[in-house]
Backbone as CSV, one residue per row, in Angstrom:
resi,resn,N_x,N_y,N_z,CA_x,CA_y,CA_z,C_x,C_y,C_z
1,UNK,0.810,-1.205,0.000,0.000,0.000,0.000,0.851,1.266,0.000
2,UNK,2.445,1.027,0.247,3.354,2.152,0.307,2.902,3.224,-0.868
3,UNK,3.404,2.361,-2.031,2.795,3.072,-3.606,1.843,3.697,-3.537
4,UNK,0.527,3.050,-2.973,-0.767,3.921,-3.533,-0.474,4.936,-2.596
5,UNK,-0.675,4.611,-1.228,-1.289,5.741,-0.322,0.254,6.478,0.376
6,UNK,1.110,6.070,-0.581,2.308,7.227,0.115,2.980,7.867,-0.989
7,UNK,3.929,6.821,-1.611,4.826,6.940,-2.608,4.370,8.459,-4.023
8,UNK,3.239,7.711,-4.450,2.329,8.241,-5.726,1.539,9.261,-5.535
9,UNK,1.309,9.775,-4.203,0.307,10.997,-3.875,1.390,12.013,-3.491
10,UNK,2.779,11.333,-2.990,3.939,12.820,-2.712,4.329,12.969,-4.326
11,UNK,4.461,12.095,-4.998,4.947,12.420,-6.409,4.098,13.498,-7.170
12,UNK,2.520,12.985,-6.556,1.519,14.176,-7.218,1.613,15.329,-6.733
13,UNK,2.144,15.168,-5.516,1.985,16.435,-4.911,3.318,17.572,-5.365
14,UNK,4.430,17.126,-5.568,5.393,17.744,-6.077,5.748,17.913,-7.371
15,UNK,4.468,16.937,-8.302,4.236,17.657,-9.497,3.125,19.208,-9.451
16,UNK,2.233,19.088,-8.948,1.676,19.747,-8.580,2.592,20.864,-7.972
17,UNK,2.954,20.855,-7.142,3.643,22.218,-6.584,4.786,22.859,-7.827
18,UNK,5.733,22.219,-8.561,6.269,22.458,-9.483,5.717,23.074,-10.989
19,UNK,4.442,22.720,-11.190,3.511,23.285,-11.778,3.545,24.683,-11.708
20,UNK,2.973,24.712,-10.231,2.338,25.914,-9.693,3.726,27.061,-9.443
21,UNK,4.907,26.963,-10.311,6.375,27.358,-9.566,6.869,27.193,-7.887
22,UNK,6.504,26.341,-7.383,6.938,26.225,-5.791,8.137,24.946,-5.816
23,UNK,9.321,25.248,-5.420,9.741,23.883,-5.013,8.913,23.209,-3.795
24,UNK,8.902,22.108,-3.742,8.536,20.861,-2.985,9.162,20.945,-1.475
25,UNK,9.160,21.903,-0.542,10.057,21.679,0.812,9.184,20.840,1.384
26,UNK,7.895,20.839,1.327,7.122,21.035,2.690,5.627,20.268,2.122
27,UNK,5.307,18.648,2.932,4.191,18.744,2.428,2.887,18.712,3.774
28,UNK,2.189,19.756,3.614,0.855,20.006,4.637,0.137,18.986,4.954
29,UNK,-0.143,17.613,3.646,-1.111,16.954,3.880,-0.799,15.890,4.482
30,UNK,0.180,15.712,5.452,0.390,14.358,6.403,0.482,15.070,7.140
31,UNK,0.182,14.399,8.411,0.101,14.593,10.007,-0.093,16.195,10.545
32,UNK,0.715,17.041,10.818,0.399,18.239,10.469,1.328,19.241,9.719
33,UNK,1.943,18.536,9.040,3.145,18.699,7.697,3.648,17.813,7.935
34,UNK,5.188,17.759,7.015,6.270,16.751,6.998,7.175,17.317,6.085
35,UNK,8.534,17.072,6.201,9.195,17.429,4.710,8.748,16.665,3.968
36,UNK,8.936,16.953,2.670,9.010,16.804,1.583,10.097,16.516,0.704
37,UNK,11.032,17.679,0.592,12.138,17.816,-0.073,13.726,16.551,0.317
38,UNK,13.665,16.974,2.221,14.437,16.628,2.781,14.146,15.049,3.009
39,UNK,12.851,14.793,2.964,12.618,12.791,2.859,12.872,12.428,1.427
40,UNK,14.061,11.722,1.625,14.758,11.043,0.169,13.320,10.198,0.120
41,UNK,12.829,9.504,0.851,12.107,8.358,-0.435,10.906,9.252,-1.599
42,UNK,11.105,10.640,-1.752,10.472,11.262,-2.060,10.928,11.689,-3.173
43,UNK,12.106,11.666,-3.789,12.739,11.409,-4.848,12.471,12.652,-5.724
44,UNK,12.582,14.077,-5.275,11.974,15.098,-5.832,13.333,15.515,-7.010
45,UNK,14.383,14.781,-6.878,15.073,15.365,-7.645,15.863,14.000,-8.515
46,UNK,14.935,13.319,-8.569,15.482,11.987,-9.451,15.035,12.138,-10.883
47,UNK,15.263,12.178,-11.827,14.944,12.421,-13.370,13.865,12.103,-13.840
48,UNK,13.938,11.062,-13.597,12.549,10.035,-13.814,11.187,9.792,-13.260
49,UNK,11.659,11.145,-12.206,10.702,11.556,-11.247,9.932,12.744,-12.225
50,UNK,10.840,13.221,-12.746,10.710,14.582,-13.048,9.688,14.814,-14.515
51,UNK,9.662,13.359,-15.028,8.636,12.867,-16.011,7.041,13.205,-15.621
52,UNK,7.171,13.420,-14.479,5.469,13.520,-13.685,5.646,14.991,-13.925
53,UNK,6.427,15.470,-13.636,6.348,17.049,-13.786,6.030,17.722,-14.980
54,UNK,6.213,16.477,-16.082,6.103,17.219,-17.660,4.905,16.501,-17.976
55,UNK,4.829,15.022,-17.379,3.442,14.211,-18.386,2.460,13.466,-17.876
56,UNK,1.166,13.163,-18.224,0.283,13.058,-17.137,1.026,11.732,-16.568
57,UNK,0.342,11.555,-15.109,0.890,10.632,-14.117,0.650,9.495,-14.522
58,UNK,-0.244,8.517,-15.328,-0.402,7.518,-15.804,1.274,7.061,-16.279
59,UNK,1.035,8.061,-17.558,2.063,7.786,-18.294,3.837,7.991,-17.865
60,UNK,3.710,9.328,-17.099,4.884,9.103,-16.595,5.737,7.897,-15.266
61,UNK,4.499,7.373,-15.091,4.859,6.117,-13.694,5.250,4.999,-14.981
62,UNK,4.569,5.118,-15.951,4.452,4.072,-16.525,5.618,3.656,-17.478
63,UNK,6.643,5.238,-18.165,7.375,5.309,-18.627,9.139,5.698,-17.981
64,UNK,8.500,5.819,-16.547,9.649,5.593,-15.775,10.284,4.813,-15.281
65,UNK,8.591,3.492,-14.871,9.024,1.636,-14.969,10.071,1.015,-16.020
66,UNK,9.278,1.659,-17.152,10.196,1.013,-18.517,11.866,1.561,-18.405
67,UNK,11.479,3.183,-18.071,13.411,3.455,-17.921,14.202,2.832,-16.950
68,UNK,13.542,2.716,-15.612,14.316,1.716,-14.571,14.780,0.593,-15.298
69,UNK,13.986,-0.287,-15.734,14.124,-1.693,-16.692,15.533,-1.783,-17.757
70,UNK,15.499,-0.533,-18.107,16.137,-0.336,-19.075,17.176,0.149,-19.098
71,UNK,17.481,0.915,-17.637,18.849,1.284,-17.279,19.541,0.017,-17.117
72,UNK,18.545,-0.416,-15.948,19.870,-1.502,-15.136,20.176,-2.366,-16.370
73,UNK,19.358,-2.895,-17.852,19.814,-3.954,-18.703,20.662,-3.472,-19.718
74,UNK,20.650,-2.583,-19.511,21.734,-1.764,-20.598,22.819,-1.052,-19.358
75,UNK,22.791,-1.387,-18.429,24.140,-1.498,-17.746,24.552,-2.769,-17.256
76,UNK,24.052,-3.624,-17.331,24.432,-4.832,-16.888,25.261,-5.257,-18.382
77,UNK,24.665,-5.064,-19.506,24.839,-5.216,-20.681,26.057,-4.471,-21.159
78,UNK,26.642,-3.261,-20.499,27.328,-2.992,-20.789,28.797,-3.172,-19.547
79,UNK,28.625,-3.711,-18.467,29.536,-4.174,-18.115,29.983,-5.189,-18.213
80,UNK,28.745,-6.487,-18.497,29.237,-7.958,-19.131,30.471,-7.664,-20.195
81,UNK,30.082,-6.819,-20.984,30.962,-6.722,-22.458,32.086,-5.696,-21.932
82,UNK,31.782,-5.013,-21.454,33.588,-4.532,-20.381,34.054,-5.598,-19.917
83,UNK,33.553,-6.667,-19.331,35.131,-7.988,-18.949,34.761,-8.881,-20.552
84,UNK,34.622,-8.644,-21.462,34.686,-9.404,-22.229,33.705,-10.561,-22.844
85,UNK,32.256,-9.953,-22.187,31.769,-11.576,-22.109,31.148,-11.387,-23.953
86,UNK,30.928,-12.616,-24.343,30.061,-12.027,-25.590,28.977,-11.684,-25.687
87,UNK,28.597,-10.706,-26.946,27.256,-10.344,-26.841,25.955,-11.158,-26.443
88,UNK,25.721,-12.437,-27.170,24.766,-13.288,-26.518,25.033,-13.248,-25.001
89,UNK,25.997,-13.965,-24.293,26.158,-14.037,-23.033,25.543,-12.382,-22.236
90,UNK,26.225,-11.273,-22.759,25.780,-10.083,-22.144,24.302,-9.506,-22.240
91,UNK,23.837,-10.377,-23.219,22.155,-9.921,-22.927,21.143,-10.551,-22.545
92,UNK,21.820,-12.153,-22.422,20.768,-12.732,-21.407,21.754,-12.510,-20.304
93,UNK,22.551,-11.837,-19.563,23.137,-11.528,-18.453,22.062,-10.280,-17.858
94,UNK,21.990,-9.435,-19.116,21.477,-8.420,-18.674,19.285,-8.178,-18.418
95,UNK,19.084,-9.498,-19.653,17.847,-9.798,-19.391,17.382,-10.084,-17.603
96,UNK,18.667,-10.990,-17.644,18.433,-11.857,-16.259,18.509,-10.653,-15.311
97,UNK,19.296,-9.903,-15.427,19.360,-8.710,-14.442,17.478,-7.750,-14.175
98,UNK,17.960,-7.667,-15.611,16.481,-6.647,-15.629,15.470,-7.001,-15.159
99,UNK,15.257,-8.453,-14.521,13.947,-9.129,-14.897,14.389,-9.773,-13.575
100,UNK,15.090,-9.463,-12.606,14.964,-10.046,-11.526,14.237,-9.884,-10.924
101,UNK,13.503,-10.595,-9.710,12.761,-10.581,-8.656,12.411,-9.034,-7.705
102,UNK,13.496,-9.043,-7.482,14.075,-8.364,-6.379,13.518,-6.695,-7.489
103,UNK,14.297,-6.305,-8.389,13.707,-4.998,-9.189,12.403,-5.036,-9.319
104,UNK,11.774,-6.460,-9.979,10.756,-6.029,-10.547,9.718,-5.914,-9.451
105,UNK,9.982,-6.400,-8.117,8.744,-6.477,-7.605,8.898,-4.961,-6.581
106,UNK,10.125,-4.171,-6.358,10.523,-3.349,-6.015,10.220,-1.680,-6.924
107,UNK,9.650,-2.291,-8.502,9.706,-0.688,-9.249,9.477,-0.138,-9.329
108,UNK,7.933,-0.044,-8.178,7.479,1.471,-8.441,7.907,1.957,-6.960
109,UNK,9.022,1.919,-6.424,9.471,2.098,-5.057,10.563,2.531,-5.033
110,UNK,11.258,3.341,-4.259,12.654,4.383,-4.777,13.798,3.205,-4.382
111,UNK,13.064,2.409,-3.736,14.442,1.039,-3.528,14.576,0.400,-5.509
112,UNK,13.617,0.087,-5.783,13.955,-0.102,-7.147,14.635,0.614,-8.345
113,UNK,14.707,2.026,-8.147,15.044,2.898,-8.941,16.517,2.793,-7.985
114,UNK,17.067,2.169,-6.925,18.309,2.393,-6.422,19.306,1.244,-6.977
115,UNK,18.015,0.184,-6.872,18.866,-1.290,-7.569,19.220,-1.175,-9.313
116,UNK,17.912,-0.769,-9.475,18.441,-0.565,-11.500,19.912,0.284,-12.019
117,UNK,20.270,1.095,-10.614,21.740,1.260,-10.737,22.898,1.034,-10.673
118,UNK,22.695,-0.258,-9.798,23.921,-1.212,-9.723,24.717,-1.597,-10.732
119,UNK,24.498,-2.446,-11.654,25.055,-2.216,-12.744,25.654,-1.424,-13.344
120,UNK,25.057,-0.408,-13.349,25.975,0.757,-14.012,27.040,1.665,-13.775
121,UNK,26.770,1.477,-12.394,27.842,1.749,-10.666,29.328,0.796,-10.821
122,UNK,28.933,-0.253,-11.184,29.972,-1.523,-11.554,30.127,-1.115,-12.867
123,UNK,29.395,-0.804,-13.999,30.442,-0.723,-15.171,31.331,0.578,-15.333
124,UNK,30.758,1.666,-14.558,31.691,2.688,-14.743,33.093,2.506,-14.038
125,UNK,32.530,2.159,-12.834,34.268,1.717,-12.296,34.915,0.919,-13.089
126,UNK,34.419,-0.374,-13.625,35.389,-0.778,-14.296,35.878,-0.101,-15.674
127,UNK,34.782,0.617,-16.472,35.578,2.184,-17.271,36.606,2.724,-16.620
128,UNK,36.393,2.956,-15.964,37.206,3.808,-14.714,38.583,3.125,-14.908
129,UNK,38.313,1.579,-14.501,39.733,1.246,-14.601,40.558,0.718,-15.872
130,UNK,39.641,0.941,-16.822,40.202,0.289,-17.793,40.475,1.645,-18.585
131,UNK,40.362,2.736,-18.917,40.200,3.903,-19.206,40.640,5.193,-18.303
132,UNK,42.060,5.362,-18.128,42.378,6.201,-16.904,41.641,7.741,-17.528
133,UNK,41.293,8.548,-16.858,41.155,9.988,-17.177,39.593,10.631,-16.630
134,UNK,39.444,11.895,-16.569,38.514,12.283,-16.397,36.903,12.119,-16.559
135,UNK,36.757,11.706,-17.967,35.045,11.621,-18.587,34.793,10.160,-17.479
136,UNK,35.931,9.193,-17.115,34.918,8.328,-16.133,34.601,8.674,-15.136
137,UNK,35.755,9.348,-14.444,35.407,9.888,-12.988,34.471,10.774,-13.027
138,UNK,33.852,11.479,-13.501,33.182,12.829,-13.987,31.198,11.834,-14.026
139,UNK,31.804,10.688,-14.725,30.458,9.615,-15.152,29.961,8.600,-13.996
140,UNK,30.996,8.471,-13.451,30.994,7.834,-12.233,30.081,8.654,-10.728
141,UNK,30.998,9.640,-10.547,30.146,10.989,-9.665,28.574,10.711,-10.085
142,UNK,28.184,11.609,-11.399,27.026,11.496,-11.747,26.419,10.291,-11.359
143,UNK,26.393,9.001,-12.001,25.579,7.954,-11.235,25.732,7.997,-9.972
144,UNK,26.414,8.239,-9.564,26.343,7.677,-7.641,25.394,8.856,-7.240
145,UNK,25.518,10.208,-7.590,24.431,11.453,-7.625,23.451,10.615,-7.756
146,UNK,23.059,10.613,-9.076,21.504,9.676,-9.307,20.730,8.533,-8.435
147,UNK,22.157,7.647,-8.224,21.464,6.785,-7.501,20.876,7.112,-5.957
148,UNK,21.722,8.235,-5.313,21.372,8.639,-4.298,20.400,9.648,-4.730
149,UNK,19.933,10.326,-5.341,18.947,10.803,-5.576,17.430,10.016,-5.885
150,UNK,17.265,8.697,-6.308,16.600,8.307,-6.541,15.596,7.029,-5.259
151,UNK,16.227,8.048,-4.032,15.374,7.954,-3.197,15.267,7.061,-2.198
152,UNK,16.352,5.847,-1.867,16.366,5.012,-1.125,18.021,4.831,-0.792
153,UNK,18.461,5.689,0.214,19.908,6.091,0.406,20.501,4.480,0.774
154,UNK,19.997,3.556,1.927,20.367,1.959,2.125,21.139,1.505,1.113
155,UNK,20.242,1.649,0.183,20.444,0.815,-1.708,21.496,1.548,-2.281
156,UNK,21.299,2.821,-1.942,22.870,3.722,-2.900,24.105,3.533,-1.973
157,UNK,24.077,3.001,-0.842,25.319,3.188,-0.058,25.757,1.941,-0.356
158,UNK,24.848,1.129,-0.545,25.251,-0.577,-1.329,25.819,-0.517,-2.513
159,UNK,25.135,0.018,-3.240,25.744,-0.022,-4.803,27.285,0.750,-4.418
160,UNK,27.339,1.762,-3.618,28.485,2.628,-3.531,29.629,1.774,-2.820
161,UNK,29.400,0.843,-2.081,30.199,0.073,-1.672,30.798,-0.769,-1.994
162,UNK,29.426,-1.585,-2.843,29.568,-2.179,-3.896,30.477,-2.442,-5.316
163,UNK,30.508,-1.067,-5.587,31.476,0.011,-6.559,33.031,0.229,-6.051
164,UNK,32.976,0.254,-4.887,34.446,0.528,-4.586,35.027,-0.822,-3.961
165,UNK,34.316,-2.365,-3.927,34.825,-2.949,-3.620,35.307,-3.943,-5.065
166,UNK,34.450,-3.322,-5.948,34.927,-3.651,-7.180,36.217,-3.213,-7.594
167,UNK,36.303,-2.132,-7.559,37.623,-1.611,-7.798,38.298,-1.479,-7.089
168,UNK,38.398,-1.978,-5.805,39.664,-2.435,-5.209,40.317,-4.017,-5.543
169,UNK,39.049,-4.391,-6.009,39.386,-6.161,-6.722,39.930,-6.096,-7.854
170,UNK,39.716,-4.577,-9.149,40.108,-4.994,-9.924,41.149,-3.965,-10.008
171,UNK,41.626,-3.657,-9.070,43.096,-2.267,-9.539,44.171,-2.909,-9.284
172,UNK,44.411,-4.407,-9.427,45.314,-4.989,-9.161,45.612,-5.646,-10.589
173,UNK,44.771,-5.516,-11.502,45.369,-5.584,-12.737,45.554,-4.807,-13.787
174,UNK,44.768,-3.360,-13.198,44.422,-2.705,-13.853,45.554,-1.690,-14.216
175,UNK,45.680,-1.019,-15.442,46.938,0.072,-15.986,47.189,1.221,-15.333
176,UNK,48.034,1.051,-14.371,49.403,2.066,-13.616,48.782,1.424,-12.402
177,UNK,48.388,0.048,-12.214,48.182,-0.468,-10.693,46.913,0.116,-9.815
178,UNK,47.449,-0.011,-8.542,46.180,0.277,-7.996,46.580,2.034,-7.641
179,UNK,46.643,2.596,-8.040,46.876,3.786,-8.460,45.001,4.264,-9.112
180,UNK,44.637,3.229,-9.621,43.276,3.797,-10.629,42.618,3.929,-8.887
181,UNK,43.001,3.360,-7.752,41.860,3.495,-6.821,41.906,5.146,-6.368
182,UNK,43.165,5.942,-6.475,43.092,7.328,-6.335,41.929,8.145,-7.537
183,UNK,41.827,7.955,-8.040,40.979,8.474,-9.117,39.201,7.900,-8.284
């Protein structure tokens, strides 16, 4: 019941206020306010959030499911094929990803929009290490932004941990050593 009677009525409500030019601090209609802005599962500044702000709510819940889906399989998809795997192998890797349990039954919930980033958390680091220089670190930041923006901090401190325990596993083969872990 999170979705109906919590999740989907703050989303309306901060489309609504954004409408009306107000940022989202503050919402009146629980208890006798509450933040708004400052409660991450509220996700006022996640992208895909921000779809409600431009298109009716049907469609934007509906086309933000599909982008969750579609991040994490086109990052899973693209880190399979960063260690090499082949294309067949990397897209039922990444099917299997997309279509797990755990996302799908999680997607209209800011924990799901935290998991569809994992993947992509893991392929940039390994960009990262396979690719010394700026545009990864720069790409890297950004997702970990996103993922912590997208509303379920638990899940981003996982993936973030996640991410750096990757690349402490792989800067031991990686070009100028573990040197890529300063970056």
């Amino acid at each position: 019941t999170d979705v109906a009677f919590q999740l989907h009525p703050w989303l309306l409500h901060v489309a609504g206020e954004i409408r009306h030019g107000h940022f989202p601090l503050w919402n009146p209609s629980v208890f006798t306010g509450a933040p708004l802005f400052a409660n991450p599962n509220s996700g006022v500044l996640f992208p895909l959030n921000a779809l409600a702000y431009l298109l009716p709510i049907g469609l934007a819940l509906a086309l933000g499911a599909a982008l969750k889906l579609l991040t994490a399989g086109l990052g899973m998809y693209w880190l399979l094929r960063l260690l090499a795997v082949g294309p067949l192998g990397a897209l039922t890797g990444a099917a299997a990803f997309m279509l797990n349990g755990a996302l799908v039954a999680w997607l209209q919930y800011p924990v799901g929009s935290a998991i569809a980033f994992l993947p992509l958390l893991l392929a940039l680091s390994e960009w990262l290490r396979q690719r010394p220089g700026g545009g990864p670190v720069v790409a890297l930041a950004c997702a970990v932004a996103l993922d912590v923006f997208a509303g379920y901090p638990p899940i981003a401190l996982l993936g973030a941990l996640a991410a750096g325990l990757w690349a402490l596993v792989r800067a031991r083969g990686a070009p100028g050593g573990p040197r890529v872990l300063l970056r």
